[in-house]
C-alpha positions, -999 to +999 in steps of 0.1 A: -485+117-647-475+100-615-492+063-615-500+056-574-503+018-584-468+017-596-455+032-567-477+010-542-466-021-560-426-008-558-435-007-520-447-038-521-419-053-540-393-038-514-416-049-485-415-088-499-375-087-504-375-076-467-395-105-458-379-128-482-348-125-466-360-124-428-369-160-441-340-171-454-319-153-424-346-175-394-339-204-416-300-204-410-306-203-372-301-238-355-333-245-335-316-276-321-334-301-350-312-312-379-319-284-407-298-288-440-302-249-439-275-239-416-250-248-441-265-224-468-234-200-460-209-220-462-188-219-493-159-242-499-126-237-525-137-265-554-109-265-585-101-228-575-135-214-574-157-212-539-192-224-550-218-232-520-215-266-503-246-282-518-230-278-550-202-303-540-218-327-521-253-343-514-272-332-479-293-352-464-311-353-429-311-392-419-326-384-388-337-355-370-300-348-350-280-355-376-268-337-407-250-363-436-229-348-463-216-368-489-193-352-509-196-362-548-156-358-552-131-379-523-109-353-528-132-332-511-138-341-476-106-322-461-122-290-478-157-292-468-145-302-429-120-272-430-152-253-443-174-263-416-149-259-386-145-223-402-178-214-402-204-203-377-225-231-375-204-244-336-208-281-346-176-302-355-180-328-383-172-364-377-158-384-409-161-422-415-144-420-454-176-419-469-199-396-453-192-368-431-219-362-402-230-331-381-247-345-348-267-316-337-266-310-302-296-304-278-298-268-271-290-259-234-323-234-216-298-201-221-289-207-256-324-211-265-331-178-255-300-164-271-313-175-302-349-161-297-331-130-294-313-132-323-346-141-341-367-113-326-334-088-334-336-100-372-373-094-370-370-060-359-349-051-386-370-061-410-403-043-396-375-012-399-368-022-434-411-026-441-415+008-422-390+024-447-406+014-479-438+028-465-422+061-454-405+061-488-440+052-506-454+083-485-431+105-495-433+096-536-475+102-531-463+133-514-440+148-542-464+136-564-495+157-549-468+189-555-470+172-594-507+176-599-516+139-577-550+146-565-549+147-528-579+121-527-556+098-544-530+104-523-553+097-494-564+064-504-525+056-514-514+064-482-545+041-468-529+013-494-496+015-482-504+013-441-527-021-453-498-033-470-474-024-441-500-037-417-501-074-437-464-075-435-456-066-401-482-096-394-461-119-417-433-110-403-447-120-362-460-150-377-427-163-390-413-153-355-436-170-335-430-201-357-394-204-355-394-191-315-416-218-311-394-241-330-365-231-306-384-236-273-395-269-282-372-290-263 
């Protein structure tokens, strides 16, 4: 017999990954305020494996423009500045021997709207991804109905799964607001 909670709750599950990683993705975006999260991607080559870079080094925000890494090895500090120059993040690293520092840069007018778009594209795809696991959850409760699912229960799953979809697409605007709002701030 075809359990509707089980289904609602995979929908749920899928919807909270999609969410999950909308965070993690608005998180990585530089909103012109020293964020030890922008570095999350990069990886650097330590003893011949590439491990993340706060698994080499200490990072640390001594003030709120500047990023400090302090690598735990010397040997280091050529690797993690290759690493950084490489990367995405646009912001070239300035060594003193001990500590290397990211001075974050104040975000010109235009680029603060290229990044509100990038945010409000990222958002997008995740309502698609949300939209999807209720149009797959919808089309479970409707092969089940074929199954013997009572149509009243496939009623009030359906009526589950929009409330669901309707609590996550607000989630979702909230954490865009937030982080547009981050941006803006000059």
């Amino acid at each position: 017999m075809f359990d509707v909670k089980n289904c609602l709750a995979e929908c749920e599950k899928q919807m909270d990954l999609s969410v999950m990683h909308l965070e993690d993705t608005l998180a990585q975006i530089r909103a012109g305020k020293a964020n030890v999260h922008i570095l999350d991607g990069i990886r650097v080559n330590s003893y011949g494996s590439m491990v993340p870079l706060n698994n080499v080094s200490a990072i640390t925000t001594p003030d709120a423009r500047t990023i400090a890494i302090k690598p735990w090895d010397k040997n280091m500090f050529r690797v993690i500045e290759k690493a950084i120059i490489d990367s995405e993040v646009g912001i070239m690293p300035e060594n003193n021997g001990e500590v290397i520092r990211l001075t974050i840069p104040v975000l010109t007018e235009e680029r603060r709207k290229q990044l509100t778009k990038q945010c409000n594209k990222e958002g997008e795809e995740t309502k698609v991804a949300v939209r999807n696991a209720r149009r797959d959850g919808i089309e479970k409760l409707k092969k089940a109905v074929k199954d013997g699912l009572s149509e009243d229960l496939q009623k009030d799953g359906e009526e589950e799964l929009q409330k669901l979809h309707d609590k996550k697409i607000k989630e979702i605007d909230k954490l865009l607001e937030a982080k547009n709002k981050e941006i803006m701030t000059v």
